[in-house]
N, C-alpha and C positions, 0 to 999 in steps of 0.2 A: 504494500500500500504506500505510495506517495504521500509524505508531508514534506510542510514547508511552503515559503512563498518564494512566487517568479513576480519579479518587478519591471514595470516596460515604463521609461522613459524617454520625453520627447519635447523640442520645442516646436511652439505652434502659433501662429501668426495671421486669424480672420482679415482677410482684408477688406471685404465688401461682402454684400445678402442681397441677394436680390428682394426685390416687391414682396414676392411669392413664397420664399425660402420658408421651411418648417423648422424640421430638427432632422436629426439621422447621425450615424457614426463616420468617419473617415478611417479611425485605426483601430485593429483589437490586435490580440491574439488566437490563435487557432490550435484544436484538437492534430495531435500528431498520425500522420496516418493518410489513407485515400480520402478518409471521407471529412466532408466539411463542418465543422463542429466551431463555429464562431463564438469565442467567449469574451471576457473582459472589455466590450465594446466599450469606447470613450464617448459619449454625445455630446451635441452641440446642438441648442436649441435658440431658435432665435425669439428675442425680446422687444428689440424698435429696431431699427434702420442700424444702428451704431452698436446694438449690445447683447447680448447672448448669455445662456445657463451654461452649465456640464453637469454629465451627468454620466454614471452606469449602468451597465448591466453585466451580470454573470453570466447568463446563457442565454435562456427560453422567456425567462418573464421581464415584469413593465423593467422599466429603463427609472432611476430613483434620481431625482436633479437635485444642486445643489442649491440652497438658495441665494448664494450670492450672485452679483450681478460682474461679468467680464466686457471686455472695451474689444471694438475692432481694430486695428493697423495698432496691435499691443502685443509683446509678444510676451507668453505664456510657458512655464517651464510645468507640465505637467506630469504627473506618476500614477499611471493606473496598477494596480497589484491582485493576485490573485494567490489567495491561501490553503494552501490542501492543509484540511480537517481531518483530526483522527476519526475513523469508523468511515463509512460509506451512507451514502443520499442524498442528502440535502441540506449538508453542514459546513458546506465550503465556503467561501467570505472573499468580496471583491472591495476592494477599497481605490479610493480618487481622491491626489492633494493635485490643488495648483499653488505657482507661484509665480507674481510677477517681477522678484528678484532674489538674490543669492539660493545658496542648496544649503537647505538644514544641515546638521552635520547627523543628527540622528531623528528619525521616523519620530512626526509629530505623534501625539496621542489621539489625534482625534482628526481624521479627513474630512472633505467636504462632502462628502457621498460613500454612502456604504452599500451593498447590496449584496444578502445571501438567501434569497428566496429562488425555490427551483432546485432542478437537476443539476448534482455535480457534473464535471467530468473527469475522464482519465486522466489527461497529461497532458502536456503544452507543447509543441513542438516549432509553432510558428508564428509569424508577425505580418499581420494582413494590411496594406492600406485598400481605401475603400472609395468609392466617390458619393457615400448614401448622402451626407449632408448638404454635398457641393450639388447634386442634381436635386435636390427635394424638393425644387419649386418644375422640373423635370423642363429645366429647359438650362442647364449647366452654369445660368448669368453669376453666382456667387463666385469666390474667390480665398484661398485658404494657404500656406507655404507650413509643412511640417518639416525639421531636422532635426539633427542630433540625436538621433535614435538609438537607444540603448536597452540591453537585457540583462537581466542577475538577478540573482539570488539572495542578495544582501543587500539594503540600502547604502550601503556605502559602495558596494563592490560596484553597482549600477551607480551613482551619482557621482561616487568620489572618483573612480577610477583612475590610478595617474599613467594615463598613454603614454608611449613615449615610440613616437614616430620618426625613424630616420632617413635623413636625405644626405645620399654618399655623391657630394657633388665633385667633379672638377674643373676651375673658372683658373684662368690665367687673364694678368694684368697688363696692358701694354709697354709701361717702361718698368716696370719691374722683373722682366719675362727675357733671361738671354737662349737667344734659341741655336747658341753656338753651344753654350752648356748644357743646353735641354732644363733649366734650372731657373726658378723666380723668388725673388725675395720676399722672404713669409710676412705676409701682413695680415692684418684683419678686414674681415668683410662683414657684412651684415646680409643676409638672407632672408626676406621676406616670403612669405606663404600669401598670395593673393587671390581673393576669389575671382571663379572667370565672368562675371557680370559685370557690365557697367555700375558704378564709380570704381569697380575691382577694389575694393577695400583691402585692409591687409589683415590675415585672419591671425597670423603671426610672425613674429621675425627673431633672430636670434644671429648671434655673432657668433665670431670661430675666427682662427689665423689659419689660412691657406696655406701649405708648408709648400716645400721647394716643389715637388712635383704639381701645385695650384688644387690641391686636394683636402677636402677633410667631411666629418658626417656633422650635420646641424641635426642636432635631436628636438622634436616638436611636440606640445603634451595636450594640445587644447583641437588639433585639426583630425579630420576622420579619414579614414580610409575610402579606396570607390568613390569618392567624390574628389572633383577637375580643378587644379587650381593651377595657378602662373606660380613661377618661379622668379622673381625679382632680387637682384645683386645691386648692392651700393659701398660704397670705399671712399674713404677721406679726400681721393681726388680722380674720380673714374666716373665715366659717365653712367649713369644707370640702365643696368639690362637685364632683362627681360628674356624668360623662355619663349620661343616661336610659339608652341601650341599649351593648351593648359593639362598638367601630366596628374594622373592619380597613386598615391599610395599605396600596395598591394599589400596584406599582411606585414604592414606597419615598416616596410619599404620599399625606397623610392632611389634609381641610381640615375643621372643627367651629368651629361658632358657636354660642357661648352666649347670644349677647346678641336673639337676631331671636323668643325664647318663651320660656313654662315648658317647652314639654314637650321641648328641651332636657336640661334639667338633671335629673338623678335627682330621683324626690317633686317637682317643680315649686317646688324650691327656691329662687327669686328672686323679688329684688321688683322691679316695673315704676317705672321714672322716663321718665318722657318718653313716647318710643316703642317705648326698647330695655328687656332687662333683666340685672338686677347681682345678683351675689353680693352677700348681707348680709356685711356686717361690725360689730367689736364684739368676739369672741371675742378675751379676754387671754391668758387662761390654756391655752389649746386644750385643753379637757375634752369638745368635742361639743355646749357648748350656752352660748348667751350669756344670763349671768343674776346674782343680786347681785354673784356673786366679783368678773366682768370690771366691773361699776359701781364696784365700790370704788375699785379701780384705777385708772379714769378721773378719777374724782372726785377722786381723794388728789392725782394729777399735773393736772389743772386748778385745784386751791385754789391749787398755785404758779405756774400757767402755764408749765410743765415744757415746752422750748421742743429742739427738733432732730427727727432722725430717733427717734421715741417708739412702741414697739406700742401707748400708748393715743391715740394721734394717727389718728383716725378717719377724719380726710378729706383729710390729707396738707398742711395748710397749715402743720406743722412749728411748731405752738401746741399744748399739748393745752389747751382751754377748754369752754365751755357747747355750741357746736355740735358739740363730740365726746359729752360727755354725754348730748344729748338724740338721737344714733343708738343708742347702748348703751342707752340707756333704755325706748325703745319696744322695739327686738330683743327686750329682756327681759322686758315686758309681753308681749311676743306670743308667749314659750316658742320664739323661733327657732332651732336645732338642727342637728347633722347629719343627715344620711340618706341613708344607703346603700344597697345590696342587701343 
């Protein structure tokens, strides 16, 4: 006999109801197996134009709402749970917390909705989405985004979970990069995780020193797996770049090489040394594009030979002089730039 609870977490985001809109589920859980055994359904009931219940069900019977009142274009971090009871029938317990910020650290005492009326079931095997709510005016006009979707067995093991997603990248820098020694000078980068939508927000970023081979793993603890993100590179004086397509995570990794082409890098953003190729650098002032402003700069701290860890220090030999100048110089002959999606 099965005990214990399976807990399914998720965030959710109404964004529009139509005229007509009812209620109905989008997400449950499902009986393991051929046959279709819908359980722990989440509801969404609509209230005015702007605002909405939730609500569950365990199996077969009514759907029990909460009574508080939730907001559209809000986003909602929800936990539906389902509890195998000891013995067999009708003693199983469905529980629904929402929240619209932080994660308890430990299971409230008291949800917003409970529901153990009805037939138990067997076992849980799967995680269904649905469209009942989004069509219940049966003409699709409503609007709804679910993510973040998680499963476990423990409230912390489902909310807290600390992911740890890695990305084994290799990025090589333009005047850091001699391609007579096959070897660049280890500096730090910053690695952004961006979503592939328009504004492409950054979901995360994280730093690391690139060693001589332009290699190292950026480990990420807040992004998912199966879901497309861009790969965005920035450095104290490199123009910012950008993966060509947006790449997913497989079983918590991810490997990307910038250095083996252009196409690569978003717009074929690199230039070839040797055999590989390197993010331009140059950019001082990080505007998007290297040009008089970042020369000045260079030029003012070479007239002294401005001497350490310098952003106009171009190639890392911790002088800034003529061979920093004459990378910023051409970059900005040639209108080098960022470019994005």
């Amino acid at each position: 006999m099965i005990e214990g609870t399976v807990y399914l977490s998720f965030l959710v985001r109404v964004d529009s109801m139509s005229l007509n809109a009812t209620e109905g589920f989008c997400i449950n859980l499902d009986q393991q197996g051929g046959a279709t055994n819908f359980n722990t359904k989440t509801f969404f009931k609509k209230v005015t134009g702007n605002t909405f219940k939730l609500g569950i069900k365990k199996y077969t019977d009514s759907t029990v709402f909460s009574n508080n009142i939730y907001n559209t274009n809000t986003t909602y971090l929800i936990v539906a749970s389902y509890t195998f009871k000891p013995g067999s029938g009708t003693n199983d317990v469905c529980k629904l917390y929402a929240f619209s910020s932080g994660v308890p650290v430990n299971e409230p005492a008291t949800p917003i909705a409970l529901d153990s009326a009805g037939n138990d079931i067997l076992n849980i095997g799967d995680i269904v989405l649905a469209n009942s709510f989004i069509q219940s005016d049966g003409l699709s006009k409503s609007s709804m985004k679910i993510d973040g979707i998680r499963i476990g067995t423990s409230w912390n093991g489902t909310l807290l979970q600390n992911k740890n997603l890695a990305l084994s990248m290799n990025a090589l820098i333009q005047g850091f990069y001699n391609n007579i020694s096959d070897k660049m000078v280890k500096d730090t980068v910053t690695v952004s995780i961006r979503y592939n939508r328009s504004p492409y927000q950054i979901a995360e970023s994280k730093k690391a020193v690139l060693d001589s081979n332009g290699f190292n793993i950026f480990n990420f603890n807040t992004i998912s797996n199966l879901s497309k993100y861009y790969i965005a590179v920035t450095h104290r004086n490199m123009i910012e770049s950008w993966s060509r397509l947006p790449n997913e995570f497989y079983q918590d990794a991810l490997s990307y090489n910038f250095t083996q082409g252009t196409g690569n890098t978003f717009g074929n953003n690199v230039i070839k040394k040797g055999n590989r190729y390197c993010f331009y650098n140059g950019e001082i002032v990080h505007d998007g594009i290297i040009d008089v402003t970042d020369y000045q700069f260079v030029d003012n701290n070479s007239f002294t030979f401005a001497a350490g860890y310098k952003t106009t220090d171009l190639n890392g030999d911790e002088i800034t002089d003529i061979s920093d100048l004459v990378i910023v110089e051409t970059n900005a002959f040639n209108f080098v730039q960022r470019i994005t999606p």
